[in-house]
TISEPA-292995 format. One record per residue: residue number from 1; residue in one letter; x, y negated, z negated of N, C-alpha, C, O in turn. Coordinates in Angstrom, 1 decimal, always signed. Atoms other than C-alpha are relative to their C-alpha. Example, Ala and Ser with C-alpha at 12.3 -4.5 7.8 and 13.67 -1.06 7.14 Angstrom:
BEGIN
[1; "A"; [+0.9; +1.2; +0.0]; [+12.3; +4.5; -7.8]; [+0.9; -1.2; +0.0]; [+1.9; -1.2; -0.7]]
[2; "S"; [-0.9; +1.1; +0.0]; [+13.7; +1.1; -7.1]; [-0.8; -1.1; -0.8]; [-0.3; -2.2; -0.9]]
//
This chain:
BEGIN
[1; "X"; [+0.1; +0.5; -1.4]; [+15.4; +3.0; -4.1]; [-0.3; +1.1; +1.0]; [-1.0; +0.9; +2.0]]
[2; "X"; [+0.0; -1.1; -1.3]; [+15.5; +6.3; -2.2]; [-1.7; +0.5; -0.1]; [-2.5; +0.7; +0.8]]
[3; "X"; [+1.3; -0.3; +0.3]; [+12.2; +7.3; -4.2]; [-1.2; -1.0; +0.4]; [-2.3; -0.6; +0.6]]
[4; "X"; [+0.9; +0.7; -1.1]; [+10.4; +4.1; -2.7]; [+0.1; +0.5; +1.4]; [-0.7; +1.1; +2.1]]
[5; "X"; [+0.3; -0.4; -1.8]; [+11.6; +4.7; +0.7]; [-1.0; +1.1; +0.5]; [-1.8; +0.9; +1.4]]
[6; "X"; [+0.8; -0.9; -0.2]; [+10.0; +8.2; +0.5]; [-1.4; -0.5; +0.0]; [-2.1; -0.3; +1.0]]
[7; "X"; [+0.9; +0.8; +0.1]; [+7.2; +6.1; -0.8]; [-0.9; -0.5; +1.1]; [-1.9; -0.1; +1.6]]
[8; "X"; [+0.4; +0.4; -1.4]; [+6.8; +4.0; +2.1]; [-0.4; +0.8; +1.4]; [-1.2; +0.5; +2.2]]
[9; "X"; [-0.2; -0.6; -1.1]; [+7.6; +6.7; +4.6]; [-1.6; +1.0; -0.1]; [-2.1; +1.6; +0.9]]
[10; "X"; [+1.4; -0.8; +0.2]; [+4.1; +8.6; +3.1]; [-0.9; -0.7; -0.2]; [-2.0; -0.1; -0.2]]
[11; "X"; [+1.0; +1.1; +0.1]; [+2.2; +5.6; +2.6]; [-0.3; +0.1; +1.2]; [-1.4; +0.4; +1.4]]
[12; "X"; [+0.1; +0.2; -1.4]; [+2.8; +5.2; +6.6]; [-0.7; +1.7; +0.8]; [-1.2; +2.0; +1.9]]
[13; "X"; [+0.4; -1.6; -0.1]; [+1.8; +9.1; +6.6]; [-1.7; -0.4; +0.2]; [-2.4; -0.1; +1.1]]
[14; "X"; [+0.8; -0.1; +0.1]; [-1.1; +8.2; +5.4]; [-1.3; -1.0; +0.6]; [-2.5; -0.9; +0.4]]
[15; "X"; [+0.7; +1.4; -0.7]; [-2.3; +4.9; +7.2]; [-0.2; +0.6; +2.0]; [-1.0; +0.3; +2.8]]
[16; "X"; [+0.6; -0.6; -1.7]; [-1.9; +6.9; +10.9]; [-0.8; +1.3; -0.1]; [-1.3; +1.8; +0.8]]
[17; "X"; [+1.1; -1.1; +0.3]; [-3.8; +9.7; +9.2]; [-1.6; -0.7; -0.1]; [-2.7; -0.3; +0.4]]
[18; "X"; [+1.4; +0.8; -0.1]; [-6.6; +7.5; +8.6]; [+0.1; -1.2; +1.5]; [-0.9; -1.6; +2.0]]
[19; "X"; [+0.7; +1.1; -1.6]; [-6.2; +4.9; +12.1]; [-0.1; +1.3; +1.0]; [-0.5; +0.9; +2.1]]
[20; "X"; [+0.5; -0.9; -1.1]; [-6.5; +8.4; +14.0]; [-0.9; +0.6; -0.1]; [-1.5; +1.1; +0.9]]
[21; "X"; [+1.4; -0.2; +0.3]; [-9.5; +9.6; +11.9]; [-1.0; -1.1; +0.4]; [-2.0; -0.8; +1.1]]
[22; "X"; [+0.6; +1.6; -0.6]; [-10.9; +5.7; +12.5]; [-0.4; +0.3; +1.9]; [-1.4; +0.3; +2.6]]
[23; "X"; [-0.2; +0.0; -1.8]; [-9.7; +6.1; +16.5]; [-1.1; +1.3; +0.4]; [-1.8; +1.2; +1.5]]
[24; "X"; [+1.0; -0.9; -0.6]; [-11.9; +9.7; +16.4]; [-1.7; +0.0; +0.1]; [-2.5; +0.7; +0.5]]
[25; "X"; [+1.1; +0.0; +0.8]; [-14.7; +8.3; +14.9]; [-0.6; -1.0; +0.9]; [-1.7; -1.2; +0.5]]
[26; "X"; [+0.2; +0.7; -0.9]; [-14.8; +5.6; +18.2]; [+0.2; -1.7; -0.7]; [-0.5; -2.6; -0.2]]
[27; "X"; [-0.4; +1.0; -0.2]; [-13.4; +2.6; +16.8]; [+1.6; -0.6; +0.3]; [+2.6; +0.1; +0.1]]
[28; "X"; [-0.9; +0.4; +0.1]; [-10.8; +0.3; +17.6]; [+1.4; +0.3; -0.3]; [+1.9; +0.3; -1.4]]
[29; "X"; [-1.6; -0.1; +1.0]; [-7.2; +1.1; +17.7]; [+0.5; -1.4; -0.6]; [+0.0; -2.6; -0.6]]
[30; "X"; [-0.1; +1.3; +0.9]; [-5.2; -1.1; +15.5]; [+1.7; +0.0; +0.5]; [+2.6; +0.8; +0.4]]
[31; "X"; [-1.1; +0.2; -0.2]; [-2.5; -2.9; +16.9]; [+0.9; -0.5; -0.5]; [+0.5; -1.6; -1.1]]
[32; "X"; [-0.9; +0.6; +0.9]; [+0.7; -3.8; +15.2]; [+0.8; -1.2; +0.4]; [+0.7; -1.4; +1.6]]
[33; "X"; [-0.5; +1.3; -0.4]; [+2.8; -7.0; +15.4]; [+1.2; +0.4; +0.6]; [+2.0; +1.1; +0.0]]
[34; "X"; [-1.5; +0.0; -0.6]; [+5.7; -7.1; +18.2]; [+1.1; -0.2; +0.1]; [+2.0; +0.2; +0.8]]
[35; "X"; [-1.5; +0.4; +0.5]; [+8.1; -8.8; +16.5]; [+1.2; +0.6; -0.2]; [+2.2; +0.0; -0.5]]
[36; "X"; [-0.9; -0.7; +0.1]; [+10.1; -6.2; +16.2]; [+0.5; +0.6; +1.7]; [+1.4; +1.3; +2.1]]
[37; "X"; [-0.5; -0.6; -1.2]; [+10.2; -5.4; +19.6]; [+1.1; -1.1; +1.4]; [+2.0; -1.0; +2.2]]
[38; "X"; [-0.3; +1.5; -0.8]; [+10.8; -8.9; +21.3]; [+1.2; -0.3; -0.3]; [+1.7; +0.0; +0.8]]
[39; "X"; [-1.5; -0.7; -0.2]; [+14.7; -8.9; +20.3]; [+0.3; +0.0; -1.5]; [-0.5; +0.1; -2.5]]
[40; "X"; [-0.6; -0.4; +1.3]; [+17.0; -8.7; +17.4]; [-0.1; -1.0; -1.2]; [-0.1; -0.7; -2.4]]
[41; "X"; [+0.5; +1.4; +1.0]; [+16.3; -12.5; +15.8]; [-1.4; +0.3; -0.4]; [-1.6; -0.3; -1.5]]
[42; "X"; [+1.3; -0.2; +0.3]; [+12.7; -11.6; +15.5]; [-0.4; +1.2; -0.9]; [-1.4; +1.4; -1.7]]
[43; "X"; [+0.1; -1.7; +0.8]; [+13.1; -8.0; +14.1]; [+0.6; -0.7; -1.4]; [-0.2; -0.7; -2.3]]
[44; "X"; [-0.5; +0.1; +1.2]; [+15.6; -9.4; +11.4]; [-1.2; -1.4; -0.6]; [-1.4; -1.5; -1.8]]
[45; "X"; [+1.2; +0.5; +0.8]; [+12.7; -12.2; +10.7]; [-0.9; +0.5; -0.5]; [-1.3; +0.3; -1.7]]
[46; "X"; [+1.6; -1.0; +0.5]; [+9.6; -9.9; +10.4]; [+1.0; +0.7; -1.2]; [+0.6; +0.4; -2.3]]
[47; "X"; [-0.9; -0.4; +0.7]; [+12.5; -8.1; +8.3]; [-0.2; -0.7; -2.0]; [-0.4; -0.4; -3.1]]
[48; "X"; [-0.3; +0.9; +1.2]; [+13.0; -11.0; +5.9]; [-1.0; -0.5; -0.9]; [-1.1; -0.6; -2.1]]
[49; "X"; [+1.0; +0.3; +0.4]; [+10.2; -12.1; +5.7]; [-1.2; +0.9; -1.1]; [-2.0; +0.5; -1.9]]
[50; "X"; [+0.9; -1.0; +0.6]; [+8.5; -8.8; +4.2]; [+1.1; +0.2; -1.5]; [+1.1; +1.2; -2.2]]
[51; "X"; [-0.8; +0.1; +1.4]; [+11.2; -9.6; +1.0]; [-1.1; -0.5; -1.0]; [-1.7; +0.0; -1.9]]
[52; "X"; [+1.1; +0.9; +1.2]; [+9.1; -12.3; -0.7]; [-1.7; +0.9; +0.2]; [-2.5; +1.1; -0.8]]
[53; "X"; [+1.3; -1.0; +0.0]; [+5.9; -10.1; +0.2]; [-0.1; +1.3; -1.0]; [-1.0; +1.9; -1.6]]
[54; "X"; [-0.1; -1.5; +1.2]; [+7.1; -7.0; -1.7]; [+0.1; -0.4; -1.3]; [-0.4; +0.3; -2.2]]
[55; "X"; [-0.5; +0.4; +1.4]; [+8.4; -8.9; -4.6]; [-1.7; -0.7; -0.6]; [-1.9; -0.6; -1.7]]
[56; "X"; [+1.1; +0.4; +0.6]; [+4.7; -10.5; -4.9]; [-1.3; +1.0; -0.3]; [-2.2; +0.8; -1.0]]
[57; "X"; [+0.9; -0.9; +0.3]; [+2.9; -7.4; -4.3]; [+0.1; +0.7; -1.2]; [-0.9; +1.0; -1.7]]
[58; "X"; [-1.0; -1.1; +0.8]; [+5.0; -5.4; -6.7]; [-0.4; -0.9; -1.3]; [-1.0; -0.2; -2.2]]
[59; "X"; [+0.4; +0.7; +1.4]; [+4.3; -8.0; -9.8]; [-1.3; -0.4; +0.0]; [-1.8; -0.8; -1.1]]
[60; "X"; [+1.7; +0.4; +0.0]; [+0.7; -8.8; -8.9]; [-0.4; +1.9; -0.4]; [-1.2; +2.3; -1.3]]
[61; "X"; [+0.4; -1.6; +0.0]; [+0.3; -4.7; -8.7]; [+0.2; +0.4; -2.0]; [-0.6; +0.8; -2.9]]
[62; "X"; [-0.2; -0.2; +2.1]; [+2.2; -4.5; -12.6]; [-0.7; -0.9; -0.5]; [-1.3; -0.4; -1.5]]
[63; "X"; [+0.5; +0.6; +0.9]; [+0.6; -7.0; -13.9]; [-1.4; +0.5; -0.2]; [-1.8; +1.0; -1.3]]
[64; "X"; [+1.0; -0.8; -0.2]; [-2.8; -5.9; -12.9]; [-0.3; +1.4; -1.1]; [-1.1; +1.6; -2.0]]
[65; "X"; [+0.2; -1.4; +0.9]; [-1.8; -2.1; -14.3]; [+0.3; -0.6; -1.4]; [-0.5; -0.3; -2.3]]
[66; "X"; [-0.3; +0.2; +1.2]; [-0.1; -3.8; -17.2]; [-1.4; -0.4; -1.2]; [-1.7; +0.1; -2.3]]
[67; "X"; [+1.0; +0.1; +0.9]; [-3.5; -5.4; -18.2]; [-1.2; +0.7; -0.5]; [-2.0; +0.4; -1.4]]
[68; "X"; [+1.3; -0.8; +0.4]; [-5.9; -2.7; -17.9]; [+0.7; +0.9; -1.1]; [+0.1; +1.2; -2.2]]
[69; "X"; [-0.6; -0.9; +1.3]; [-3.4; -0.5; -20.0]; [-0.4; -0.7; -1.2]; [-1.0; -0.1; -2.0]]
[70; "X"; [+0.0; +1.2; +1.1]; [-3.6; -3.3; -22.4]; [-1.5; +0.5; -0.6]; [-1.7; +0.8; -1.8]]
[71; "X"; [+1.2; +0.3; +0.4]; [-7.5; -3.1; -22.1]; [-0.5; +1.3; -0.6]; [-1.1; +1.5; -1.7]]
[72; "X"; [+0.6; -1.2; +0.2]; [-8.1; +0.6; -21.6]; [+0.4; +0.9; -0.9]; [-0.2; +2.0; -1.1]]
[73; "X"; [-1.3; -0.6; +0.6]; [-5.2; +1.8; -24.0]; [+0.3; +1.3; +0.4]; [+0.9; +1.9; -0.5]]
[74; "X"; [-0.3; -0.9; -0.7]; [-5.0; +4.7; -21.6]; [+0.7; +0.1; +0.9]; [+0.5; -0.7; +1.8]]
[75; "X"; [-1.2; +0.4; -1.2]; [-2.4; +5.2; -19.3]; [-0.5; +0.6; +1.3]; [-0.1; +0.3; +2.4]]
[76; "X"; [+0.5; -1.0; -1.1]; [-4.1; +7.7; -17.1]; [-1.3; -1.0; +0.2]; [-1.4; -1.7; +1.2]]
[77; "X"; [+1.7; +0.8; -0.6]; [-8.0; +5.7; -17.2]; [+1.0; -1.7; +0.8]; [+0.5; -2.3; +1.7]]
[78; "X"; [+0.2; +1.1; -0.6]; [-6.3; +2.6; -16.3]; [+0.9; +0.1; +1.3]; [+1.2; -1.0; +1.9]]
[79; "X"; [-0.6; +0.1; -1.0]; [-4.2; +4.0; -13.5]; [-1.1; +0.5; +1.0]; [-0.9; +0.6; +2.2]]
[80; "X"; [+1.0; -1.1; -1.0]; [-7.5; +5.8; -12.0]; [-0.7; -1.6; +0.1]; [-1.1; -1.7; +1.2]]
[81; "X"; [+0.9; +0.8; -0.6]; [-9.3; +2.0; -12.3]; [+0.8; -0.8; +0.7]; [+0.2; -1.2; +1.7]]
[82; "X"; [-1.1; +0.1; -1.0]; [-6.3; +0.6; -10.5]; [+0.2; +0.0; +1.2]; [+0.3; -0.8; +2.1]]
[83; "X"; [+0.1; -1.0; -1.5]; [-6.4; +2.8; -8.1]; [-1.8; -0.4; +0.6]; [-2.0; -0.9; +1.7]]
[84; "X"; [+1.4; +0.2; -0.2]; [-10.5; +2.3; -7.9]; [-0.2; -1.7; +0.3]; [-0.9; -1.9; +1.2]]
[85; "X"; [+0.0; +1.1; -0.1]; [-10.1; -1.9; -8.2]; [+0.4; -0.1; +1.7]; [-0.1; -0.6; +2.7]]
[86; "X"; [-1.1; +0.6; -1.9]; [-7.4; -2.0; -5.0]; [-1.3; +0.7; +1.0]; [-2.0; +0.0; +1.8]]
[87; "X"; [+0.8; -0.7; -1.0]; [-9.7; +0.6; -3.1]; [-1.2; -0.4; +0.2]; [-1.5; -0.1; +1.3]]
[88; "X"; [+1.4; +0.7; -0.2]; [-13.2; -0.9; -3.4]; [+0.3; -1.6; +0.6]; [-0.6; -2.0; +1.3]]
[89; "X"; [-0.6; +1.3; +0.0]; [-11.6; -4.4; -2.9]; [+0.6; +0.1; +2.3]; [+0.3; -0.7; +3.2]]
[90; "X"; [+0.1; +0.1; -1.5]; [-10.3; -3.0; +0.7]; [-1.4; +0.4; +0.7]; [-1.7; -0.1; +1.8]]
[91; "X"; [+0.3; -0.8; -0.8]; [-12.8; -1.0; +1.5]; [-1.5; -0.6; +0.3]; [-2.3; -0.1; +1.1]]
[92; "X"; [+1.0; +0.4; +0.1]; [-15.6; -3.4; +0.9]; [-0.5; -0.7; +1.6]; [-1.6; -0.4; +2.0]]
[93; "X"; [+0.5; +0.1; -1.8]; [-16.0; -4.8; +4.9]; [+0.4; +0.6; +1.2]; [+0.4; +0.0; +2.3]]
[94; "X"; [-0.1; -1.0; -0.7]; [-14.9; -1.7; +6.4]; [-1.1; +0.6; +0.6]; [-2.2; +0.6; +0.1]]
[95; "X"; [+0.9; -0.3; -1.4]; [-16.5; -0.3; +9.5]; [-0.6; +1.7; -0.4]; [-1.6; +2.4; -0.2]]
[96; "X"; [+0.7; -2.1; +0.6]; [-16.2; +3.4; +7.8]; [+0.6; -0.1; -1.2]; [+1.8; +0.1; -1.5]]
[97; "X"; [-0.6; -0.3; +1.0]; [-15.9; +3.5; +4.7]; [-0.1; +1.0; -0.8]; [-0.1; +0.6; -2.0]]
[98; "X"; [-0.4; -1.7; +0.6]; [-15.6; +7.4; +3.4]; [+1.4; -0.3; +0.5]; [+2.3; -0.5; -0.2]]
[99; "X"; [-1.7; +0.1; -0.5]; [-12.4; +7.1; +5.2]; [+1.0; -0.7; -0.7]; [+1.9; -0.4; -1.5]]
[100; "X"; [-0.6; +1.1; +0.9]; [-11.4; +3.9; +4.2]; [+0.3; +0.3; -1.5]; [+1.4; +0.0; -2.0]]
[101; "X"; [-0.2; +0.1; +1.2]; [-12.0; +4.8; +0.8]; [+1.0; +0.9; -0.5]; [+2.0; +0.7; -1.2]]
[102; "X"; [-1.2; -1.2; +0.2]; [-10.2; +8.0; +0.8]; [+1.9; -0.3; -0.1]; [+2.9; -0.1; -0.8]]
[103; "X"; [-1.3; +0.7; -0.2]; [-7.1; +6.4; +2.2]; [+0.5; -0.7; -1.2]; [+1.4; -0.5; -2.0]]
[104; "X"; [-0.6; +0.8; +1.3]; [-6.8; +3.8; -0.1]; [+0.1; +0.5; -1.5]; [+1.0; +0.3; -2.3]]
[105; "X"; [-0.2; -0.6; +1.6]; [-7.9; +5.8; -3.5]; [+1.5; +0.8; +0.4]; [+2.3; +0.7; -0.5]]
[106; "X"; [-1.0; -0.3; +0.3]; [-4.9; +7.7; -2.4]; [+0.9; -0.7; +0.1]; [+1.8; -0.5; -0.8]]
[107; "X"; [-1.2; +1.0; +0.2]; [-2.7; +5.1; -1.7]; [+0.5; -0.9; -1.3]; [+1.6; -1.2; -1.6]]
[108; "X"; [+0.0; +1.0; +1.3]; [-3.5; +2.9; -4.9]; [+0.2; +1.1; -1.1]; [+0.8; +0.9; -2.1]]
[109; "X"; [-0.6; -1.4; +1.0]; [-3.1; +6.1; -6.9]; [+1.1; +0.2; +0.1]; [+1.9; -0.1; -0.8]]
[110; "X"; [-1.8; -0.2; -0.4]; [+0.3; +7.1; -5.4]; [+1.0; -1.0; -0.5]; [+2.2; -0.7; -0.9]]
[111; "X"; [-0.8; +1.2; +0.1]; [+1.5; +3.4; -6.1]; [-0.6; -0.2; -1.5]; [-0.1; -1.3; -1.8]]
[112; "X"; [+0.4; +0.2; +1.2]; [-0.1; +3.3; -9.8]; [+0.9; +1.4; -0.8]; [+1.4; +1.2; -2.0]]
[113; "X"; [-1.2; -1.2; +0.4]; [+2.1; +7.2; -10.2]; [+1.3; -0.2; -0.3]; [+2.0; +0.3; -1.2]]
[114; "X"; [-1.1; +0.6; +0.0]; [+4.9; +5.4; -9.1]; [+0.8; -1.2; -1.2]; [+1.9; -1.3; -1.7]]
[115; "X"; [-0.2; +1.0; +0.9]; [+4.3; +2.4; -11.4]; [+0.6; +0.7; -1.5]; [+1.6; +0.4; -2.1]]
[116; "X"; [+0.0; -1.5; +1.4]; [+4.3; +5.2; -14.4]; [+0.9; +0.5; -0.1]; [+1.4; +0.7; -1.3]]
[117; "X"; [-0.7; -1.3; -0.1]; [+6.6; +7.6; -13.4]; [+1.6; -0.8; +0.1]; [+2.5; -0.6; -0.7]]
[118; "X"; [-1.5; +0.6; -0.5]; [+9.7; +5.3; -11.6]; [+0.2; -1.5; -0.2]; [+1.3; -2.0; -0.2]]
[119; "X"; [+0.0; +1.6; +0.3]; [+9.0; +1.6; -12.3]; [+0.1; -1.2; +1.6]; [-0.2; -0.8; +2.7]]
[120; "X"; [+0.7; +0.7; -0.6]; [+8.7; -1.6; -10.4]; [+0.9; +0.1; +1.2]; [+0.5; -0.5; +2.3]]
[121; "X"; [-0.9; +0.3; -1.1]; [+11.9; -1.2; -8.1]; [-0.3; +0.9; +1.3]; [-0.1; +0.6; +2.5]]
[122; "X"; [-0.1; -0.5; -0.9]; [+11.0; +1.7; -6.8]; [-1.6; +0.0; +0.7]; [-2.1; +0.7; +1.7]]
[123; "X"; [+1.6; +0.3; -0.8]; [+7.1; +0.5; -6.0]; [+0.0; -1.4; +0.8]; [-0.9; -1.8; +1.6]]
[124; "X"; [-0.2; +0.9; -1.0]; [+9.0; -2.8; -4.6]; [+0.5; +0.7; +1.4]; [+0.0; +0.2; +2.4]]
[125; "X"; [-0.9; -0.6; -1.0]; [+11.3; -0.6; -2.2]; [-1.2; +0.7; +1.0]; [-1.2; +0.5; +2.2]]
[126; "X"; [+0.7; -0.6; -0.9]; [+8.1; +1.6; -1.1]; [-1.0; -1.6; +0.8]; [-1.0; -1.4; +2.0]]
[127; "X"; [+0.0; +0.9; -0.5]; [+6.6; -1.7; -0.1]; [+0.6; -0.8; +0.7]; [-0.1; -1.9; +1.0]]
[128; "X"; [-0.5; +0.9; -0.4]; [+9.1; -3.3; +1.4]; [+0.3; +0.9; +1.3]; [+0.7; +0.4; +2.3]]
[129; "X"; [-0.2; -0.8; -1.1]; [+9.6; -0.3; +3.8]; [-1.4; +0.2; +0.9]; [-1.5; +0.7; +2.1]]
[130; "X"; [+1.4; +0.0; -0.7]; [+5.6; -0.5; +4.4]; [-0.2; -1.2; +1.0]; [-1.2; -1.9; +0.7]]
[131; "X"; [+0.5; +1.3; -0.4]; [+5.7; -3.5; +7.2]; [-1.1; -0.8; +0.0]; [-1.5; -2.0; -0.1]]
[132; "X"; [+2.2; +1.0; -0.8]; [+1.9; -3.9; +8.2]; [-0.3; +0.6; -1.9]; [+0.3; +1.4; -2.6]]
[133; "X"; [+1.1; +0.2; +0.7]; [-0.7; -4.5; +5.5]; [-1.0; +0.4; +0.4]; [-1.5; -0.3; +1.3]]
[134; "X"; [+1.0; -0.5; -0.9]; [-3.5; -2.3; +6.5]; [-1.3; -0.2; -0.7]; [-2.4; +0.2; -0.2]]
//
């Protein structure tokens, strides 16, 4: 659990590293949802709500890695097409995408390390501390 949070907390490292490369580069800032700000019933919904979201990301993400392992019988090639699937997949109607891509191969990499290294609780926990979907 503690090793998701870190998780999250560098995933989030790495999403205002890339919206302030984006913002230098003259587009659009990106604004986040206020529900957390509007009062305490709304924070603990946006809250709750991001439960069933981590639990579906987190088994669509293993299953995913589970089947390329399967395919590629490499643990390392199928965490690098993993990482390559998720990241072409965002980055495909992005405005910039060197950026874009960069971001995400490291993010889908980090979260494919995780899958490997600590298992699925602690790649649910870093998502469940990730609010926004970027």
């Amino acid at each position: 659990m503690l090793f998701g949070t870190v998780l999250g907390v560098l995933w989030r490292v790495i999403f205002e590293i890339r919206h302030l490369t984006v913002a230098h580069l003259g587009s659009t800032p990106v604004l986040m949802t206020a529900d957390y700000l509007i009062g305490g019933r709304f924070a603990l919904s946006a809250c709750v709500a991001q439960i069933p979201n981590s639990i579906q990301a987190t088994l669509i993400f293993f299953f995913l890695f589970f089947i390329l392992r399967v395919i590629l019988r490499k643990q390392w090639l199928a965490a690098a097409a993993f990482s390559l699937i998720f990241a072409l997949r965002k980055v495909a109607g992005s405005n910039h995408p060197a950026v874009d891509f960069s971001a995400m191969i490291l993010i889908y990499g980090i979260a494919a390390v995780v899958v490997v290294r600590f298992g699925l609780v602690a790649l649910a926990a870093g998502i469940f501390t990730q609010p926004t979907s970027c």
